[in-house]
MDAnalysis code that builds the backbone (N, CA, C; Angstrom):
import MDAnalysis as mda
import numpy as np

u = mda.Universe.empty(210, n_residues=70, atom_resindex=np.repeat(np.arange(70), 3), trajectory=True)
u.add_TopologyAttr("name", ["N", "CA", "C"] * 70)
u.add_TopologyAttr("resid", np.arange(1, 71))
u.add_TopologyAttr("resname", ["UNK", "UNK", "UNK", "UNK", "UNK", "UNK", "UNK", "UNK", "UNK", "UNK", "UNK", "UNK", "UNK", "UNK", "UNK", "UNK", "UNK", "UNK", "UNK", "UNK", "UNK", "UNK", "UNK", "UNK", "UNK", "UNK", "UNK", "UNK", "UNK", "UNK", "UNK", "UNK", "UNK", "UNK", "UNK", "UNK", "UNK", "UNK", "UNK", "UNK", "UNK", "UNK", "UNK", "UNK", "UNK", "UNK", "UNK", "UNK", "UNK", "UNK", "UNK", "UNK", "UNK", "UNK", "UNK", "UNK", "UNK", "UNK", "UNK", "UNK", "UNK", "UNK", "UNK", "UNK", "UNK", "UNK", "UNK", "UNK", "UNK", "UNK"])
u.atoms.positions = np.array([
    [-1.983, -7.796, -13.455],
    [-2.409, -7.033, -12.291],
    [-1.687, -7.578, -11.061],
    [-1.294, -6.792, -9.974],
    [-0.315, -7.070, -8.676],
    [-1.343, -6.339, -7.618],
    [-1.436, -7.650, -6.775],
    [-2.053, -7.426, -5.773],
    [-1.431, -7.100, -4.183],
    [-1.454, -5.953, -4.025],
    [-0.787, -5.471, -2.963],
    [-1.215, -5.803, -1.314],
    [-0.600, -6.683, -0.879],
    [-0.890, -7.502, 0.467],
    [-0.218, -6.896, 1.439],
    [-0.459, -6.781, 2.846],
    [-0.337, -6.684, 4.222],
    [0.879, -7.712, 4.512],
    [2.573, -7.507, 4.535],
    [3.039, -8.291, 4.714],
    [3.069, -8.727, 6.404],
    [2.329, -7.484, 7.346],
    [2.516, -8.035, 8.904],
    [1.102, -7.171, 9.238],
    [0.743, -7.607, 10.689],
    [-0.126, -6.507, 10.893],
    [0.137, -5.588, 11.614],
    [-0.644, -3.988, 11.009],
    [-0.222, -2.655, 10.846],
    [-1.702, -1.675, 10.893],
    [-0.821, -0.460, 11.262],
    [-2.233, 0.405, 11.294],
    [-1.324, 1.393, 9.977],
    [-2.867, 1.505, 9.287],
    [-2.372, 2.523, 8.063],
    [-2.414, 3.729, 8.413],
    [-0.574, 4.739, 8.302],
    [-0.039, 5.387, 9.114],
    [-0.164, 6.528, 7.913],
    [-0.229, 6.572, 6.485],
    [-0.510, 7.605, 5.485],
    [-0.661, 6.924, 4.185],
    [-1.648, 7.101, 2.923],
    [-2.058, 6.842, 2.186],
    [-0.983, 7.928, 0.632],
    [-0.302, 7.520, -0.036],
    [0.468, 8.486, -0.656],
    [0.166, 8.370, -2.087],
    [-1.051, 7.141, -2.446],
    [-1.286, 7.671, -3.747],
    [-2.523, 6.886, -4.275],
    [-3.198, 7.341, -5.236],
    [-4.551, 7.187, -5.025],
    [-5.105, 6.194, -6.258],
    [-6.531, 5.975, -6.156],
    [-6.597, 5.570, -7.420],
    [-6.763, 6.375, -8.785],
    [-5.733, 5.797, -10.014],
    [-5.796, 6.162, -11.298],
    [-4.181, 6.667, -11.471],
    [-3.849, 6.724, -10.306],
    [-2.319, 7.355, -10.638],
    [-1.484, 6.585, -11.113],
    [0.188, 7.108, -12.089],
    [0.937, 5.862, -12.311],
    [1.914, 6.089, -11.181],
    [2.056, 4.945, -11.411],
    [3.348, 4.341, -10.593],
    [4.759, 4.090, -11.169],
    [5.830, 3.995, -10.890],
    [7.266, 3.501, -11.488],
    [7.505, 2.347, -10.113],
    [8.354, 1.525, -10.641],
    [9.349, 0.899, -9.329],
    [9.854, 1.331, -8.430],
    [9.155, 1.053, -7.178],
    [10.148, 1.736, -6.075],
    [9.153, 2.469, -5.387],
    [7.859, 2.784, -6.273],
    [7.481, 4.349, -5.844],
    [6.635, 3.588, -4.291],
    [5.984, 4.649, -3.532],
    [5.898, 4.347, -2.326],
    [4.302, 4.544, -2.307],
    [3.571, 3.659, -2.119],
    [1.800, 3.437, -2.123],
    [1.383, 4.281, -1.262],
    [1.787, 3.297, 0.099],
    [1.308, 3.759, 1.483],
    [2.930, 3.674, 2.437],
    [2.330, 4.156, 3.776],
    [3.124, 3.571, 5.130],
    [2.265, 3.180, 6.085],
    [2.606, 2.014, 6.324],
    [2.113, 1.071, 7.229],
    [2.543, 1.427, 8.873],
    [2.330, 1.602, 10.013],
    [2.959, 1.879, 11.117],
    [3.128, 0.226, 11.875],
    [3.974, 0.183, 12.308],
    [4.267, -1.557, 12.795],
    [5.203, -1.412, 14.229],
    [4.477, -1.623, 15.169],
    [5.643, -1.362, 16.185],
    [6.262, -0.549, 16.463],
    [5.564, 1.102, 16.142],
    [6.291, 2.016, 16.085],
    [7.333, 2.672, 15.388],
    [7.223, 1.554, 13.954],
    [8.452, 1.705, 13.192],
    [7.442, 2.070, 11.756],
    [7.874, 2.933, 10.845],
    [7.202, 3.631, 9.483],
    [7.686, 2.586, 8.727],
    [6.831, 1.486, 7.913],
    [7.043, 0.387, 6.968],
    [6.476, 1.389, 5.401],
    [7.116, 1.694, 4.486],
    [6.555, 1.741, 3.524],
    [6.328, 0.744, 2.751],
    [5.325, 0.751, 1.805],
    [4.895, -0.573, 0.946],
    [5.178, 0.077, -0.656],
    [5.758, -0.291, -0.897],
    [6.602, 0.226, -2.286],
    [5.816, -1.201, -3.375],
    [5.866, -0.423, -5.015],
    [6.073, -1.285, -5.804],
    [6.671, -2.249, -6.500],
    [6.274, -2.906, -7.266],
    [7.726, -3.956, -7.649],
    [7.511, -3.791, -8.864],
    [6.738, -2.964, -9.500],
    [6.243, -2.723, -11.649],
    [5.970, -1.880, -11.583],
    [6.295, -0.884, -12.531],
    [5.993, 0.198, -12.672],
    [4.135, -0.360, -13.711],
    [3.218, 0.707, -13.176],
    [1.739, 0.638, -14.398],
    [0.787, 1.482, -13.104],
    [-0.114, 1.639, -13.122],
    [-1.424, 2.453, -12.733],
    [-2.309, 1.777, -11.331],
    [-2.784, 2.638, -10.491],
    [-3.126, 2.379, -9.629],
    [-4.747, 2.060, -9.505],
    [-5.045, 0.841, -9.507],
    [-6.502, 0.149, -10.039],
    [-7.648, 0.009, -8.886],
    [-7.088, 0.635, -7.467],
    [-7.197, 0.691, -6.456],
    [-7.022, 0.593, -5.313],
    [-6.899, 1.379, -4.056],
    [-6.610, 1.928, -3.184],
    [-7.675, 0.917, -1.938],
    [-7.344, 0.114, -1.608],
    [-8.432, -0.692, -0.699],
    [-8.347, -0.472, 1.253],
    [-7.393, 0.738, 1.494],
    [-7.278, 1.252, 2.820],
    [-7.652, 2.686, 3.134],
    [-8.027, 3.160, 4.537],
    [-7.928, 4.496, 4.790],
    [-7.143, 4.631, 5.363],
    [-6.212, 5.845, 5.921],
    [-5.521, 6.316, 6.995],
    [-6.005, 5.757, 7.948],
    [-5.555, 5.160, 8.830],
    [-6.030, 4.905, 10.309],
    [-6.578, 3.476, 10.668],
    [-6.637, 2.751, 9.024],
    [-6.899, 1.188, 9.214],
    [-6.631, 0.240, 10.091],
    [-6.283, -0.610, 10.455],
    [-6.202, -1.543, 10.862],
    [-6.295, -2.413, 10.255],
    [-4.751, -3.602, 9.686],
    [-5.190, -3.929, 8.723],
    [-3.935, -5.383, 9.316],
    [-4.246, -7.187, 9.020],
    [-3.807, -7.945, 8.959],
    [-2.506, -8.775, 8.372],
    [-1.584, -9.387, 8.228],
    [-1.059, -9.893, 7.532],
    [-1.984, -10.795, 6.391],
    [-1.818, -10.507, 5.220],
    [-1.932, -10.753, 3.818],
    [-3.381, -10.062, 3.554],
    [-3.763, -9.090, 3.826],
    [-4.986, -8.329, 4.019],
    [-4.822, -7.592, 2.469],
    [-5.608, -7.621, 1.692],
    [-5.402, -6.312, 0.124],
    [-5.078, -5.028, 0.588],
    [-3.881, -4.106, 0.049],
    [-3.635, -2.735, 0.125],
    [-4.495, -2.200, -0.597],
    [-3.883, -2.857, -2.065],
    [-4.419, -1.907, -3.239],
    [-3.796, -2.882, -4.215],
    [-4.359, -2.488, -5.753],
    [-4.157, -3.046, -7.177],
    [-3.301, -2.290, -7.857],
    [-2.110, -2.557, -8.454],
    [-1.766, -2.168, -9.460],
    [-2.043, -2.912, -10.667],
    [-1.933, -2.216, -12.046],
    [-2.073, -2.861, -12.970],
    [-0.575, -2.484, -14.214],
])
């Protein structure tokens, strides 16, 4: 299981995939907004989405949980 962390702090700018869905490498979770700049948070394994731990509009820390892949 890969635990998807807050690499800076960000307001969650769109949510693009939910829980139960699969995933491949690369694919794109969320976007984070940072300074006015669109951060997407991409995977690094492709397997299934075990949960989704943000809403749109969060407010969310450096090393804060996104979400689970498995």
């Amino acid at each position: 299981m890969a635990e998807i962390r807050a690499e800076t702090a960000a307001n969650v700018f769109q949510v693009t995939t939910h829980e139960g869905d699969r995933v491949d490498e690369g694919d794109t979770l969320l976007i984070l907004e940072a300074m006015k700049m669109e951060v997407p948070v991409l995977t690094e394994d492709p397997g299934r989405v075990i949960s989704v731990d943000v809403d749109e509009g969060d407010v969310v820390q450096e090393g804060d949980l996104l979400a689970v892949v498995e």
